[in-house]
Backbone as CSV, one residue per row, in Angstrom:
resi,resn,N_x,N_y,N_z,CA_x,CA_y,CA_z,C_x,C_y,C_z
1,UNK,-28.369,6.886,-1.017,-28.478,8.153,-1.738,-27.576,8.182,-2.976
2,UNK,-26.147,8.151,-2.989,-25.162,7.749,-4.174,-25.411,5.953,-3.979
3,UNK,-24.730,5.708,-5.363,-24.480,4.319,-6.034,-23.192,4.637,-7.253
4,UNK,-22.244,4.344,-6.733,-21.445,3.927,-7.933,-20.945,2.592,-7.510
5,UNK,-21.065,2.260,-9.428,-20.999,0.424,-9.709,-19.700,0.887,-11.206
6,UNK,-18.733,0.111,-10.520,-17.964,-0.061,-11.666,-17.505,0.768,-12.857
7,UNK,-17.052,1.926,-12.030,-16.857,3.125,-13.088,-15.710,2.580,-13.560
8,UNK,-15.447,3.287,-14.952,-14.039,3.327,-15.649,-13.908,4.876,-16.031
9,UNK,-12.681,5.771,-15.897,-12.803,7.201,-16.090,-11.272,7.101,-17.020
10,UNK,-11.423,8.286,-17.799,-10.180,8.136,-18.464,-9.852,9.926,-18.711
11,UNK,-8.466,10.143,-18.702,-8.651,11.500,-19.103,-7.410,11.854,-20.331
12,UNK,-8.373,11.844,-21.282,-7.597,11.296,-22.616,-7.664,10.181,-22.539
13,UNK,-6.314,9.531,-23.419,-6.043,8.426,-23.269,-6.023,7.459,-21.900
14,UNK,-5.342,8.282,-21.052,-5.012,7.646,-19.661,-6.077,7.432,-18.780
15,UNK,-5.626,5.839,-18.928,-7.170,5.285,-17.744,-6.476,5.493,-16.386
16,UNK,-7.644,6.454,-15.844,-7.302,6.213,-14.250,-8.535,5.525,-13.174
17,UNK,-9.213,5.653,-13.037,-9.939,4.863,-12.740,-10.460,3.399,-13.268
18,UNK,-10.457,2.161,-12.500,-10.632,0.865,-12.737,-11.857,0.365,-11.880
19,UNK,-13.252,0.483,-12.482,-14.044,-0.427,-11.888,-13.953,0.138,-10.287
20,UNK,-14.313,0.992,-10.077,-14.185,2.021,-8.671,-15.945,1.689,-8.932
21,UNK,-16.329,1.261,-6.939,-17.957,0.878,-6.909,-17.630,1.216,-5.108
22,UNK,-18.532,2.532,-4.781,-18.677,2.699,-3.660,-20.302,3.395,-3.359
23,UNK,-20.737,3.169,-2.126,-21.893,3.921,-1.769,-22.364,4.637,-0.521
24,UNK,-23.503,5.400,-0.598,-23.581,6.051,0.383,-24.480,6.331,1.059
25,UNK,-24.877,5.938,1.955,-26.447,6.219,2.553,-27.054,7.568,3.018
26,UNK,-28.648,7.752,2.874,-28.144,9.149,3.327,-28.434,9.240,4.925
27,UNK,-27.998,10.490,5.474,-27.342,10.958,6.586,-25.762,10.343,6.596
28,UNK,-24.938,9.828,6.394,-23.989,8.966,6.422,-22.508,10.358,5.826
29,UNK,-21.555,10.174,6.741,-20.224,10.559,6.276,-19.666,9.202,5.912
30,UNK,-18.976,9.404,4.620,-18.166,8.259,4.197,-17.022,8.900,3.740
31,UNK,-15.657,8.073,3.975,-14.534,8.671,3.462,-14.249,7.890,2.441
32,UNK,-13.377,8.703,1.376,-12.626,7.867,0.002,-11.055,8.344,0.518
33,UNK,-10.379,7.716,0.981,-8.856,7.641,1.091,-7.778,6.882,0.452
34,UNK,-6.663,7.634,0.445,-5.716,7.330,-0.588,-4.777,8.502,-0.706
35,UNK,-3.811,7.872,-0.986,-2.458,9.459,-1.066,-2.513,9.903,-1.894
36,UNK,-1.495,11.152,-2.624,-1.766,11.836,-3.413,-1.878,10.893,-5.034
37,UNK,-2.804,10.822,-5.692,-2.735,10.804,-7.296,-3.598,9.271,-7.159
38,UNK,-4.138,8.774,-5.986,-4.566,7.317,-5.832,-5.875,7.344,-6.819
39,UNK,-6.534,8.739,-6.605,-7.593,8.442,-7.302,-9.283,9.354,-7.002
40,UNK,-8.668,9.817,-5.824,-9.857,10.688,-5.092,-10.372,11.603,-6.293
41,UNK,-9.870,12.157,-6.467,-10.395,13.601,-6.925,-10.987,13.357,-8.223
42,UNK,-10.425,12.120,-9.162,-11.095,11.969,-10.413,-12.503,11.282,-10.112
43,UNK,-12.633,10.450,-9.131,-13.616,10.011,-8.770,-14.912,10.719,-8.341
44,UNK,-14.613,12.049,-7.588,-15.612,13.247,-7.107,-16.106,13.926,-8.808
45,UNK,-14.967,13.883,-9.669,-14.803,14.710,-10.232,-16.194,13.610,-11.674
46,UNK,-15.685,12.612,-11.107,-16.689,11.604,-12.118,-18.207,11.734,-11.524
47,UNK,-18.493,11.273,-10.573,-19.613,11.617,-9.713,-20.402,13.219,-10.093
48,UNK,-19.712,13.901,-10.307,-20.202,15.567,-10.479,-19.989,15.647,-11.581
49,UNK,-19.610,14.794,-12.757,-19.924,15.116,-14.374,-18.865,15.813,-14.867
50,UNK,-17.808,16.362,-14.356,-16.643,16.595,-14.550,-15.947,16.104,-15.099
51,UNK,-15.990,14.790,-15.142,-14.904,13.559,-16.028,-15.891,12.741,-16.071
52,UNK,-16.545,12.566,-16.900,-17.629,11.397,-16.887,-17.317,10.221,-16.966
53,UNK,-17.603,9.102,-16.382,-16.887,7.943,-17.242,-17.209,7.339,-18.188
54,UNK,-16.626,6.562,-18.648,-16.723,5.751,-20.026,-17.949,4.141,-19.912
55,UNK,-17.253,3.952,-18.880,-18.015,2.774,-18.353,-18.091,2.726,-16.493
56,UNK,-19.558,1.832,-16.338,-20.618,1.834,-15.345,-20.903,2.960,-14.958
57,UNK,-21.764,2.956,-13.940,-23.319,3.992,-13.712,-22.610,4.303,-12.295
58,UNK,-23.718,5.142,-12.288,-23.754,6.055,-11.233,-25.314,6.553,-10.647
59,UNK,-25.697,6.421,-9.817,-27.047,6.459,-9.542,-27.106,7.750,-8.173
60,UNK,-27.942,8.499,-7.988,-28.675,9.653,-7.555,-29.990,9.541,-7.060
61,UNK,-30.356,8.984,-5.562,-31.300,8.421,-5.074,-32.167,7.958,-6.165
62,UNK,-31.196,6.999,-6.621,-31.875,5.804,-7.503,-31.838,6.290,-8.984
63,UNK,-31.676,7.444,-9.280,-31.408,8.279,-10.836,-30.698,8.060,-11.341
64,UNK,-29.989,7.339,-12.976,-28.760,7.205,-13.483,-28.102,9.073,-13.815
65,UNK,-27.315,9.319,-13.365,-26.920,10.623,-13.636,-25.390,10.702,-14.651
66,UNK,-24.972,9.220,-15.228,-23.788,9.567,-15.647,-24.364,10.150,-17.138
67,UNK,-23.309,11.148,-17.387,-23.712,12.319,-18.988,-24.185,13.055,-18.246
68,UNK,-25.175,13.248,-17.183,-25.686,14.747,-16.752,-24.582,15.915,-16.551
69,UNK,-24.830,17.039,-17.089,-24.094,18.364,-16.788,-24.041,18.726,-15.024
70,UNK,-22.931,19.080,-14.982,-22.608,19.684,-13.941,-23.587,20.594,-12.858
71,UNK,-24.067,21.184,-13.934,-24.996,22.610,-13.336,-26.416,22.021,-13.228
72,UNK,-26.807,20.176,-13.701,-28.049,19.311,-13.325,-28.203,19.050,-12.393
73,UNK,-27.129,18.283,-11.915,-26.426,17.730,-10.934,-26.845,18.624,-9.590
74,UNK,-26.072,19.948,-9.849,-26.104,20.941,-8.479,-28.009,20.957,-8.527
75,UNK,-28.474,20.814,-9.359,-30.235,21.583,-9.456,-30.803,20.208,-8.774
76,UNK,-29.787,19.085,-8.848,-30.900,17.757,-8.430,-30.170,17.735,-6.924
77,UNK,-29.344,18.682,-6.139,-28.763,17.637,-4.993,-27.424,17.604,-4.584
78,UNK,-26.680,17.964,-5.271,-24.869,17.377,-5.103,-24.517,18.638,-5.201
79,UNK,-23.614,19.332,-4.495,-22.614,20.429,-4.165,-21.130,19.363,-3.943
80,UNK,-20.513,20.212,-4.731,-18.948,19.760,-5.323,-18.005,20.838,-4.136
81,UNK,-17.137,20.492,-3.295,-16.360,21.380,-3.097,-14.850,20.950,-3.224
82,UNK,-14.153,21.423,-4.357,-13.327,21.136,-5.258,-11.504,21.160,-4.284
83,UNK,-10.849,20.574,-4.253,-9.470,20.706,-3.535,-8.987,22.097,-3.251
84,UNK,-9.421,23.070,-4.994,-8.376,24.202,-4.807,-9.594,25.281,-4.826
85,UNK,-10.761,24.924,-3.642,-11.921,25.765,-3.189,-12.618,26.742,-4.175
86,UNK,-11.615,27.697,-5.140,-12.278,28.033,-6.491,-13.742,29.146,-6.149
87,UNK,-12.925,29.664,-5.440,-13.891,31.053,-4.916,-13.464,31.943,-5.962
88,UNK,-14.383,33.170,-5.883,-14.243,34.189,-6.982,-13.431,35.230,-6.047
89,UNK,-12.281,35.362,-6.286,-11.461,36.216,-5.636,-12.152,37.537,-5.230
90,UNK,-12.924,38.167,-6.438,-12.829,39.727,-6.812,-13.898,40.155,-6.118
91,UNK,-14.657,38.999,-5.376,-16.279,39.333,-4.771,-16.005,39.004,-3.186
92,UNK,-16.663,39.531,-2.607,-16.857,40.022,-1.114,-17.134,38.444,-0.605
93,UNK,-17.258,38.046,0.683,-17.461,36.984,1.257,-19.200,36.714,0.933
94,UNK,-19.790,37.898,1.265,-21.208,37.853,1.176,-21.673,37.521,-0.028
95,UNK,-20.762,38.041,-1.364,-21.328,38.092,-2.350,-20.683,36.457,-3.074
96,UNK,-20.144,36.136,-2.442,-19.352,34.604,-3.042,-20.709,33.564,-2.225
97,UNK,-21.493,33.599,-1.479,-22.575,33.197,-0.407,-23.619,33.701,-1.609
98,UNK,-23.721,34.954,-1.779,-25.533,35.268,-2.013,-25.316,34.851,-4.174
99,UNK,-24.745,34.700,-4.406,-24.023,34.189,-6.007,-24.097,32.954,-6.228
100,UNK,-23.867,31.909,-5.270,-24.600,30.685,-4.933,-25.810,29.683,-4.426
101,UNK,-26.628,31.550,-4.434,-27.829,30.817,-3.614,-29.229,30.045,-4.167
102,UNK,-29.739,28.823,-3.796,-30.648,28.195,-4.915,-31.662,27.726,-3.594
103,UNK,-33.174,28.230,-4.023,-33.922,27.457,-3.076,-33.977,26.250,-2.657
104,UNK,-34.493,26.090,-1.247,-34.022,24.600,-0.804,-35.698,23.793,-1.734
105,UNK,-35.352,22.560,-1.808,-36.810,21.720,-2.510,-37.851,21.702,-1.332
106,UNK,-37.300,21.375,-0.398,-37.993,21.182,1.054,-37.831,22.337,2.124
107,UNK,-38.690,22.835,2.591,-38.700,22.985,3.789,-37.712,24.589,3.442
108,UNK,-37.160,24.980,4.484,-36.551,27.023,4.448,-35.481,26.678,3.788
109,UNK,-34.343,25.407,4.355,-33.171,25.618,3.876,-31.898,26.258,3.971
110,UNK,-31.023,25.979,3.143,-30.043,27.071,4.150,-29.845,28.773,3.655
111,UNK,-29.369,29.633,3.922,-29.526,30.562,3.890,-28.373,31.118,4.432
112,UNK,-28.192,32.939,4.038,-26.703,33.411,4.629,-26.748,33.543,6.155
113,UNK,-27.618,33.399,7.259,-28.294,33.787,8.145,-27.602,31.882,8.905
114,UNK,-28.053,31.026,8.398,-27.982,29.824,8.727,-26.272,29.259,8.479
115,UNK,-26.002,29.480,7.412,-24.682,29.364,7.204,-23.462,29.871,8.108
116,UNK,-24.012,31.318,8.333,-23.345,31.783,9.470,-22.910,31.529,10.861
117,UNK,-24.132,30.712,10.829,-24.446,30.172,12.289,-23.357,28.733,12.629
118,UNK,-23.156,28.187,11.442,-22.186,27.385,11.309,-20.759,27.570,11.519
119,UNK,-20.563,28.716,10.000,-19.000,29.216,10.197,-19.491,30.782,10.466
120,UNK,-19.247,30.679,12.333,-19.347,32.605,12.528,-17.831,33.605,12.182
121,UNK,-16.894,32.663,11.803,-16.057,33.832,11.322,-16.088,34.019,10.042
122,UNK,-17.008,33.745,9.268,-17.048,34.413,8.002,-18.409,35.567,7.910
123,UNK,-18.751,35.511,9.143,-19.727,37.029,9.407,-18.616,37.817,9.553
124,UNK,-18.303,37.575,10.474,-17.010,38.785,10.895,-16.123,39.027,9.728
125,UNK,-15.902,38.960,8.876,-15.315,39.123,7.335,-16.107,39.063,6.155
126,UNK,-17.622,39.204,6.081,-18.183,39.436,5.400,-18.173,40.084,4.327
127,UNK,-17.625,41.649,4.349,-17.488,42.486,3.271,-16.079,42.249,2.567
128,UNK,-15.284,41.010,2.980,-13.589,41.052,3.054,-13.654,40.517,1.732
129,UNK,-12.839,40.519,0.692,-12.825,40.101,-0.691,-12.274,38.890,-0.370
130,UNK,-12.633,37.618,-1.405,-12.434,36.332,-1.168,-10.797,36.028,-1.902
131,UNK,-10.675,37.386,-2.610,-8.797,37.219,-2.649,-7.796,37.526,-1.877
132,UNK,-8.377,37.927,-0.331,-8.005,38.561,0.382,-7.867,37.568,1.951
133,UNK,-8.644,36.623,1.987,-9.137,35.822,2.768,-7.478,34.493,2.561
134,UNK,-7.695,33.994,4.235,-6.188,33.294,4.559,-7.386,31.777,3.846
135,UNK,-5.972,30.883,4.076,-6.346,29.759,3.179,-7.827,28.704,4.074
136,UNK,-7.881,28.905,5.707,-8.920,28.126,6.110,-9.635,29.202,5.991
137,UNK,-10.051,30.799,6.250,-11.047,31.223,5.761,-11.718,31.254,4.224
138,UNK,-10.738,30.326,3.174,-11.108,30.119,1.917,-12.106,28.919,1.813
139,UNK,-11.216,27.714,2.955,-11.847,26.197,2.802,-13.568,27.240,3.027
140,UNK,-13.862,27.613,4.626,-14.364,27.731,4.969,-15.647,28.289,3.960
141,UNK,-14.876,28.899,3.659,-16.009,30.031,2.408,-16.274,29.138,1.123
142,UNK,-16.030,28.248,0.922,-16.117,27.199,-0.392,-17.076,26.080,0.413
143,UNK,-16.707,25.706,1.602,-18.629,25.068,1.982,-19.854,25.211,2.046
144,UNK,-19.094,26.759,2.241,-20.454,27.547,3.111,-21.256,28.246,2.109
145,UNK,-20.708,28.396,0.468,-21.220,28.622,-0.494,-21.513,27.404,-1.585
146,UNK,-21.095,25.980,-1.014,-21.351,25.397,-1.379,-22.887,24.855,-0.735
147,UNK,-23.181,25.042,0.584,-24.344,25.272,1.114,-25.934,25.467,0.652
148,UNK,-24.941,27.066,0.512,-26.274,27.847,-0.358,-26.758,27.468,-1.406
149,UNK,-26.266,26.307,-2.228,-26.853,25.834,-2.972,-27.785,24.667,-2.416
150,UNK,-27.879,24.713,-0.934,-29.241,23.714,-0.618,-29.030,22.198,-1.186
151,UNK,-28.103,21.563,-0.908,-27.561,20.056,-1.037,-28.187,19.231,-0.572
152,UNK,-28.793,18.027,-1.002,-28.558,16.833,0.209,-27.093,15.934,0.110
153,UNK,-26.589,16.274,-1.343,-25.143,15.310,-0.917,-24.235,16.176,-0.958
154,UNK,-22.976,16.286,-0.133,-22.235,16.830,-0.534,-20.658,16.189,-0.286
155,UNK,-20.199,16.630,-1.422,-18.588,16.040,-1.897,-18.224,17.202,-1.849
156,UNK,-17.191,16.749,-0.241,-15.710,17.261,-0.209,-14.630,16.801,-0.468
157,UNK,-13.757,17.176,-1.087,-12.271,17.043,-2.005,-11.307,17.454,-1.001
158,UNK,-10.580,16.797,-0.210,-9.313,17.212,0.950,-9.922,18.561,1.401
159,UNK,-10.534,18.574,2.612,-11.142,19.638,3.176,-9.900,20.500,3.680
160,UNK,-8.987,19.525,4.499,-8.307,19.746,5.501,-6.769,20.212,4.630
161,UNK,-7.022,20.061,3.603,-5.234,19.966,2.736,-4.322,21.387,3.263
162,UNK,-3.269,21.369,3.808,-3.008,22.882,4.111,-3.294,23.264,5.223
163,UNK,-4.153,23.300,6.075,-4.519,23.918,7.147,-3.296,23.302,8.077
164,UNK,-3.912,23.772,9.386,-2.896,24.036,10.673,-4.130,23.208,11.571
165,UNK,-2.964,22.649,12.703,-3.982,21.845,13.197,-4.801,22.071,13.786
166,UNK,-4.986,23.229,14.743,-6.151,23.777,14.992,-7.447,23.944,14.298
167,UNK,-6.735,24.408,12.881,-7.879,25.070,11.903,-8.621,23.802,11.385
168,UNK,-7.973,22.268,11.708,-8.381,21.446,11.372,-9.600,20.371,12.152
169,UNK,-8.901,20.933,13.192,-10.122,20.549,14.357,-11.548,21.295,14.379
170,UNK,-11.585,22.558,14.211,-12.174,23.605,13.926,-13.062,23.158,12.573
171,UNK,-12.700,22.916,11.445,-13.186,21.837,10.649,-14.519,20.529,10.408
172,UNK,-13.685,20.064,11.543,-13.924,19.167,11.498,-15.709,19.227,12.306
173,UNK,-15.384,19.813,13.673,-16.672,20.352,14.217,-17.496,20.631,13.363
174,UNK,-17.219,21.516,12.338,-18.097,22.163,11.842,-18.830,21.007,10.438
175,UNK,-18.160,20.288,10.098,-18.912,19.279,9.312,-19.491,18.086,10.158
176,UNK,-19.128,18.047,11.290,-19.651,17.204,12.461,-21.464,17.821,12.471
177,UNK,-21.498,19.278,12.427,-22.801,20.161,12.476,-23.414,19.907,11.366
178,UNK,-22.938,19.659,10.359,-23.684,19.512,8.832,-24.250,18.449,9.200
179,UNK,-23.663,17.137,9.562,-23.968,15.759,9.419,-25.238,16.199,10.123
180,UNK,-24.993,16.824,11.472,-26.008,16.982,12.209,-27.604,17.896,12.131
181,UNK,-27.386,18.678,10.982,-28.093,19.476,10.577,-28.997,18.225,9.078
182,UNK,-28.232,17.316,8.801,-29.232,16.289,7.961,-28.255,15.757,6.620
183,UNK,-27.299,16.505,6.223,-26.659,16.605,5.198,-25.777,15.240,5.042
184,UNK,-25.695,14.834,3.971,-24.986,13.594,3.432,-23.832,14.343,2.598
185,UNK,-22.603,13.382,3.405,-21.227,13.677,3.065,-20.628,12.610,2.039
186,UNK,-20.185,13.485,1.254,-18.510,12.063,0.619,-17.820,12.649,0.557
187,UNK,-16.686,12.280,1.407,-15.263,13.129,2.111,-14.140,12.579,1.312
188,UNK,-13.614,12.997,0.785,-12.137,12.589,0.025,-10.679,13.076,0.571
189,UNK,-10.443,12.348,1.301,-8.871,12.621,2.388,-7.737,12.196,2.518
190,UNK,-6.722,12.624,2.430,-5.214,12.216,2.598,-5.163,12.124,4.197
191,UNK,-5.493,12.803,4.859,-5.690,13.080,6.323,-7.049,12.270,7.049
192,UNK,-5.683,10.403,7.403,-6.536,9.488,7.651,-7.301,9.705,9.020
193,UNK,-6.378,10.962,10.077,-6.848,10.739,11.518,-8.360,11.218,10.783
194,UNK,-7.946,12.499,10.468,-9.609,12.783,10.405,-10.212,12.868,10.253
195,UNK,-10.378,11.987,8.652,-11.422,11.468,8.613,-11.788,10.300,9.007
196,UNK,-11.134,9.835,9.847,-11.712,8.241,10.775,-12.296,9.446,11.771
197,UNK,-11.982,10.361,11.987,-12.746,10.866,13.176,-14.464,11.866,12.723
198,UNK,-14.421,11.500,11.430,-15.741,12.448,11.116,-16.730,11.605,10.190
199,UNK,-16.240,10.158,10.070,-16.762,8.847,9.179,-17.526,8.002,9.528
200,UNK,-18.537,6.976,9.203,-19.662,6.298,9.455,-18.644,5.022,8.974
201,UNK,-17.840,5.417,7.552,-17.458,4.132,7.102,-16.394,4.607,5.700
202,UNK,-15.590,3.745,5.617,-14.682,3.921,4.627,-14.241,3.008,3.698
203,UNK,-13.911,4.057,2.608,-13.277,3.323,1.415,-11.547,3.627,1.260
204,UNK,-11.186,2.698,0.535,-9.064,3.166,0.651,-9.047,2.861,-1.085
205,UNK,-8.579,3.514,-1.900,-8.853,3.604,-3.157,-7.107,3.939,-3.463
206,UNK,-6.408,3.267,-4.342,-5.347,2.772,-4.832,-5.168,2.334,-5.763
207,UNK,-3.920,3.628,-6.850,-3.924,3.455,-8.182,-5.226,2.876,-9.199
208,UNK,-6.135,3.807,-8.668,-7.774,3.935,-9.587,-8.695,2.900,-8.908
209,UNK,-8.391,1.988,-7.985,-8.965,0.895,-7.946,-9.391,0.935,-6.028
210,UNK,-10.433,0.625,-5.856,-10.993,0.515,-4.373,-9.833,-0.591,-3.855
211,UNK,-9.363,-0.643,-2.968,-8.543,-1.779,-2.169,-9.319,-2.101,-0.926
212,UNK,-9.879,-1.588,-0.385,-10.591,-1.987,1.024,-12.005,-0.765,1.190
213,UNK,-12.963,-1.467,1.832,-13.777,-1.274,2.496,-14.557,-1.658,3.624
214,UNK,-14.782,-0.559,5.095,-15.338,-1.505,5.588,-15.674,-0.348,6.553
215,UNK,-16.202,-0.714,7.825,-16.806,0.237,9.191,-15.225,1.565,9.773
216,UNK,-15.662,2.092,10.511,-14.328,2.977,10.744,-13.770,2.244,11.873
217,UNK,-14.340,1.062,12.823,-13.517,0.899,13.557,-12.818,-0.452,13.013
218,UNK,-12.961,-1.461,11.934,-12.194,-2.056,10.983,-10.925,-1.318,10.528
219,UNK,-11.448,-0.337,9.902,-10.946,0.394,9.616,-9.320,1.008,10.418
220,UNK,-10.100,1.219,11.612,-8.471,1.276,12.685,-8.353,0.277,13.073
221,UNK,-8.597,-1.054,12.997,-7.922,-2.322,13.430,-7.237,-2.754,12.273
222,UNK,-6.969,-2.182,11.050,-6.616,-2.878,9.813,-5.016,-2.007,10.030
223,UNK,-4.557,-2.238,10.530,-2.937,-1.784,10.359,-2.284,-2.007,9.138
224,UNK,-2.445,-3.110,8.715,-1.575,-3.937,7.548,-2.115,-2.632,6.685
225,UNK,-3.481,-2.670,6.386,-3.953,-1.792,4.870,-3.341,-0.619,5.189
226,UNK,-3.846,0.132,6.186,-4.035,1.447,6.305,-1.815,1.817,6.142
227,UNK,-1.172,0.577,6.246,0.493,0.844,6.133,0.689,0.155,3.884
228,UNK,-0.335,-0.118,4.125,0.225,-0.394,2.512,-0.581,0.488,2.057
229,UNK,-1.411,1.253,1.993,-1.958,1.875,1.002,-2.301,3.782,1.581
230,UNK,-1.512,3.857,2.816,-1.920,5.350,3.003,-0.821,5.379,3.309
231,UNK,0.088,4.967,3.828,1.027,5.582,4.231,2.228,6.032,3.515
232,UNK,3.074,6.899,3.157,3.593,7.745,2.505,5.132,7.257,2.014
């Protein structure tokens, strides 16, 4: 479903990304890991037209999409949900949901009715203003309107950043349900337990550059990497 081959991203002058080439099948959770500043977020942020890169492609069940606008992007497929969630404070839970909503291409799709069914405590706070809402009822409300825009891929940016561990488990279920509902993930995480616990397969991305890839249970047999390049 994604293809990136050999991006280069720069913002300004400063190259941060080097020849970064990862992919993604669809139905498939894949993680991009790495500590803070390794590289995640410019990479989502390249993928969604945000920072475009300079050099290599990027493909969209087989579509070159690098130069496409942001707001193409969401119309062909890809929902962005950004680190610092970027809800509209001043609007109601419902109305941060029905402000995002875009017919599905196929089939009913999701809907505020369906969404709910996912995360039920954002029924129960429905009319609650989204500046008003604690920080996992924010994550929460930044998927679930990322949703309504009827995705098949979707990029999450540190889902888990902040939360409490409960709220993280809680989380995690609930994108466990997406996968399960059909949806294609690219997960971007500092928080290696969990996304080895919600992953098909992973990437470890370090100072702009991919360092390892491979299955998730490689993945936990690789001690050496996972102590040189995630650990703090």
């Amino acid at each position: 479903m994604l293809e990136v081959e050999g991006i280069h991203t720069f913002y300004g002058l400063s190259h941060i990304l080097f020849g970064v080439s990862l992919r993604v099948e669809q139905g498939e959770v894949v993680c991009l890991l790495g500590r803070n500043g390794a590289g995640k977020t410019t990479t989502m942020k390249s993928i969604m037209g945000l920072t475009p890169p300079k050099q290599g492609g990027i493909r969209f069940k087989g579509e070159g999409i690098v130069g496409k606008e942001p707001y193409l992007l969401a119309r062909k497929g890809i929902s962005y949900v950004p680190d610092d969630r970027r809800i509209f404070a001043d609007l109601s839970v419902g109305e941060n949901l029905e402000i995002a909503m875009r017919k599905a291409r196929v089939g009913e799709g999701w809907n505020k009715e369906k969404v709910y069914e996912i995360f039920p405590a954002l029924k129960d706070i429905e009319s609650r203003r989204g500046g008003c809402l604690s920080g996992g009822e924010q994550k929460m409300l930044a998927i679930a309107r990322a949703l309504m825009g009827n995705p098949e891929l979707l990029l999450l940016d540190e889902p888990t950043e902040g939360l409490a561990p409960v709220l993280v488990h809680a989380l995690e279920d609930q994108i466990r349900r997406l996968r399960e509902a059909g949806l294609t993930v690219l997960l971007a995480e500092q928080n290696v337990r969990s996304a080895l616990r919600l992953s098909d397969r992973g990437y470890i991305i370090g100072n702009g550059q991919i360092r390892y890839q491979g299955s998730i249970e490689e993945l936990k047999e690789n001690e050496e990497v996972r102590k040189k390049y995630l650990l703090v």
